[in-house]
Residue frames relative to the residue before (quaternion, step in Angstrom):
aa qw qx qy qz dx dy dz
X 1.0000 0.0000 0.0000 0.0000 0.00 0.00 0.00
X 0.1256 -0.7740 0.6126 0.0992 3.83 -0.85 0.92
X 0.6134 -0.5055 0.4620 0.3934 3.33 -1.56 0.89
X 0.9083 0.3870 0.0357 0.1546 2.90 0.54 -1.57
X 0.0341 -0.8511 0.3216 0.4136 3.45 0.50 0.51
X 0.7587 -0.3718 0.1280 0.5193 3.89 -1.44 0.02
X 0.7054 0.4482 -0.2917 0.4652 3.65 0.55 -1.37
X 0.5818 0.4199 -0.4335 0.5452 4.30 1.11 0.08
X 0.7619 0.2364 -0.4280 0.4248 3.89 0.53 0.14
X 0.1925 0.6763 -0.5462 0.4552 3.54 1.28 0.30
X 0.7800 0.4943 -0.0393 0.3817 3.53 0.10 -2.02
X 0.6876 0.3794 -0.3203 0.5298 3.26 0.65 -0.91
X 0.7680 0.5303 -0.2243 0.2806 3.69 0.73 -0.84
X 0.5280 0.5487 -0.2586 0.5944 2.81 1.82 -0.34
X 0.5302 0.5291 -0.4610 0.4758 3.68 1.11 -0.95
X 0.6780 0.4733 -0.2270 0.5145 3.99 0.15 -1.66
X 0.6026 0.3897 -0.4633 0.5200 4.27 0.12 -0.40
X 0.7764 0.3432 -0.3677 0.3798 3.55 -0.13 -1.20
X 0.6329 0.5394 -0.3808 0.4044 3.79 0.95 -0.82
X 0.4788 0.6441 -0.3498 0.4833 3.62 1.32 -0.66
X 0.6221 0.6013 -0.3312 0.3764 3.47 0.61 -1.44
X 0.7448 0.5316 -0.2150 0.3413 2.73 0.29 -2.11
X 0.7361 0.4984 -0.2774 0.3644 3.71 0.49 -1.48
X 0.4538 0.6478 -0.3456 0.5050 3.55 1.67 -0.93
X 0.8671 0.3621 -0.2280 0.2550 3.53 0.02 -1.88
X 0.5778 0.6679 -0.2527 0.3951 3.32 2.22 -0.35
X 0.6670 0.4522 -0.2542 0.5349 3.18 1.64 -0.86
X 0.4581 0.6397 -0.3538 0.5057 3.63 1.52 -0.13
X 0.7650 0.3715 -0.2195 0.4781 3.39 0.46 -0.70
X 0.5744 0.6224 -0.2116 0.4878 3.46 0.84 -0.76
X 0.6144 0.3302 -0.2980 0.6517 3.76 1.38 -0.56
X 0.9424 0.0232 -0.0008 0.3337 3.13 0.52 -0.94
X 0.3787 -0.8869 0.2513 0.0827 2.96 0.33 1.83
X 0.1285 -0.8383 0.3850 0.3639 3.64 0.00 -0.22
X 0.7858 -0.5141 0.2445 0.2416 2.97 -1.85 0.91
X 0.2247 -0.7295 0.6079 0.2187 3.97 -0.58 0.56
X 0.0812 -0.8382 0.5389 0.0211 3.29 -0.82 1.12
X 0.8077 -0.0004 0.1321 0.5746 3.40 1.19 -1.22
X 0.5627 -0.2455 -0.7523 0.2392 2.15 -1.57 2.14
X 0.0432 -0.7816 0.4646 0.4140 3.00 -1.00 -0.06
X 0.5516 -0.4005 0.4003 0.6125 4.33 -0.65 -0.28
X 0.6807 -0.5021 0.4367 0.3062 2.94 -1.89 0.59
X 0.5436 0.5149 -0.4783 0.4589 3.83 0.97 -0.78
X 0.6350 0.6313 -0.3281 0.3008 3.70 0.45 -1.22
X 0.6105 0.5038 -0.3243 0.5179 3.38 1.35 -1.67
X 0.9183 0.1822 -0.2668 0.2289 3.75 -0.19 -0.76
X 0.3922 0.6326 -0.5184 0.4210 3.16 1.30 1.09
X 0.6875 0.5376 -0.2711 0.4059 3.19 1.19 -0.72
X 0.7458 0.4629 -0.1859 0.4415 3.25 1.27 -0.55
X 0.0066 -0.7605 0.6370 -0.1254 3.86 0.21 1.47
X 0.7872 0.3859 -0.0542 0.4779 3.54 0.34 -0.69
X 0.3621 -0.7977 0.3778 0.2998 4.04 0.10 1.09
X 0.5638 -0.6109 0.4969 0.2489 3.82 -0.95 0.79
X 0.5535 -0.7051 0.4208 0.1393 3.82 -0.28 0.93
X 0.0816 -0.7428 0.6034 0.2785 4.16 1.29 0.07
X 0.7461 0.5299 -0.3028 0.2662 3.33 0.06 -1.28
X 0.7511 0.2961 -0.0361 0.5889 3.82 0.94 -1.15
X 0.6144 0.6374 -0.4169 0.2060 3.56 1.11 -0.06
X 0.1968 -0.8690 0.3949 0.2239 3.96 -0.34 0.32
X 0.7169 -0.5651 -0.0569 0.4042 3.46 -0.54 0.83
X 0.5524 0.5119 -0.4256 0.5016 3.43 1.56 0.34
X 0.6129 0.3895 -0.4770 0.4950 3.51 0.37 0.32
X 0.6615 0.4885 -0.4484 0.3504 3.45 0.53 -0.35
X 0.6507 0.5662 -0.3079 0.4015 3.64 1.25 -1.41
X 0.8009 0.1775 -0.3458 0.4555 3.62 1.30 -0.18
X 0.1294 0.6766 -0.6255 0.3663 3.15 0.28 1.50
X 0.2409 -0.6961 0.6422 0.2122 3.92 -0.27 0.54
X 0.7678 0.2653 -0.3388 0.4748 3.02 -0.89 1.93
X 0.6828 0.3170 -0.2552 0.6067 3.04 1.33 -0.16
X 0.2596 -0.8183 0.5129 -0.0038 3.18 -1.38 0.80
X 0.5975 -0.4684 0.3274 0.5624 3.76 -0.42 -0.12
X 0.7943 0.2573 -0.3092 0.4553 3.89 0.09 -0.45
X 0.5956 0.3683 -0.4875 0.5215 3.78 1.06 -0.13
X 0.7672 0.4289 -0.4014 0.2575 3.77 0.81 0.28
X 0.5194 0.4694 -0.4051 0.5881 3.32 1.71 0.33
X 0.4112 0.5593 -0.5207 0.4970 4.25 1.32 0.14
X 0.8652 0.3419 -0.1667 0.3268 3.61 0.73 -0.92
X 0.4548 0.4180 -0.4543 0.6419 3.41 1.59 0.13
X 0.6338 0.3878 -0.4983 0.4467 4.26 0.09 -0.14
X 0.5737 0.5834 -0.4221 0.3904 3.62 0.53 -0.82
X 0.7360 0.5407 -0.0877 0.3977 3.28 0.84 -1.71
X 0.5960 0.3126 -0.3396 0.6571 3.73 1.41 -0.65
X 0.7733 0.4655 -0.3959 0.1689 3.59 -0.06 -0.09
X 0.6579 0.5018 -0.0149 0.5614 2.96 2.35 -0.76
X 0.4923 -0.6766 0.4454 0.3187 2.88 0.91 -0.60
X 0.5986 -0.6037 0.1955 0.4889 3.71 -0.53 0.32
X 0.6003 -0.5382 0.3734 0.4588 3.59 -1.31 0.35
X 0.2444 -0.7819 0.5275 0.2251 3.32 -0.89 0.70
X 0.7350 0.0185 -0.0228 0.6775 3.91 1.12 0.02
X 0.6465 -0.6970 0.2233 0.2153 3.15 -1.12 1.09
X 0.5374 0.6236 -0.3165 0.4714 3.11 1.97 -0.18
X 0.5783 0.5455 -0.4381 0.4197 3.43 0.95 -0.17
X 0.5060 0.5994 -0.5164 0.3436 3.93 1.04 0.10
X 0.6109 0.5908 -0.3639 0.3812 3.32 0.99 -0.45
X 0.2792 0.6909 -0.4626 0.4803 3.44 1.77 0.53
X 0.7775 0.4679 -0.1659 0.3860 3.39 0.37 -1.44
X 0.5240 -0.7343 0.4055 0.1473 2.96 -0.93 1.43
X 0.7375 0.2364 -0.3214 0.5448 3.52 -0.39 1.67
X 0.6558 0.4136 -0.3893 0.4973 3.59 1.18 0.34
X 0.0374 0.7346 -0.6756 0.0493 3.56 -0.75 0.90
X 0.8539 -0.3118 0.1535 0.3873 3.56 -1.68 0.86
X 0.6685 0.5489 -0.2245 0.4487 3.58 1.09 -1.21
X 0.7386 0.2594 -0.2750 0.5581 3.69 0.30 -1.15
X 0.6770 0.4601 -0.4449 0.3633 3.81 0.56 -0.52
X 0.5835 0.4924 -0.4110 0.4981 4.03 1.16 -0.02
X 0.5722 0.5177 -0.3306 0.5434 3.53 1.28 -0.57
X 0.9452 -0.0478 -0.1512 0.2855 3.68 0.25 0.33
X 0.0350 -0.9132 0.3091 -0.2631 2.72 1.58 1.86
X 0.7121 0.5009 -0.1691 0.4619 2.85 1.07 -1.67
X 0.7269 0.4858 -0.2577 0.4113 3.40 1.15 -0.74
X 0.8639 0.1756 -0.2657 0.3901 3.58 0.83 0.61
X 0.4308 -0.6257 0.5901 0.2734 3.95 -0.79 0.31
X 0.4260 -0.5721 0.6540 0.2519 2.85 -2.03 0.23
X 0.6845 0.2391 -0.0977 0.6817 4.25 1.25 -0.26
């Protein structure tokens, strides 16, 4: 005589596999965390940023963590940049649509022209 009938350990085994999974995919993560790439917080941008960001060679993740820049002021500045050519002095960002004297002093320090 079985407790169980076939289509109730079907069920039960599936219940215990998926709970397996789960405990697996928790202790998986937990070693190995994953990587934060995008957005990050403004504190985040200028820790990350010892060394200025290239305008000229930068792609749209380096720009988005530029503090002050954002996703659409950072695809304004890769179009600017394919249509123009690179920036030849930093005043010419103020070409690009959404940068004015204020946000472009706000994240000077964080990039180079070379």
């Amino acid at each position: 005589m079985s407790w169980f009938t076939n289509q109730e350990k079907k069920v039960i085994l599936f219940v215990f596999t998926v709970l397996f999974v789960g405990i697996f995919v928790s202790w998986y993560l937990k070693l190995h965390p994953l990587k934060k790439t995008y957005p990050l917080n403004p504190e985040e941008k200028k820790l990350l940023h010892k060394e200025p960001v290239n305008i000229n060679t930068a792609d749209f993740n380096d720009l988005i963590n530029i503090p002050g820049i954002g996703p659409s002021l950072a695809e304004s500045i890769l179009e600017y940049r394919k249509n123009n050519g690179p920036f030849k002095e930093t005043q010419e960002l103020l070409l690009v649509k959404g940068i004015g004297q204020k946000k472009l002093k706000e994240f000077t320090r964080y990039i180079s022209l070379k």
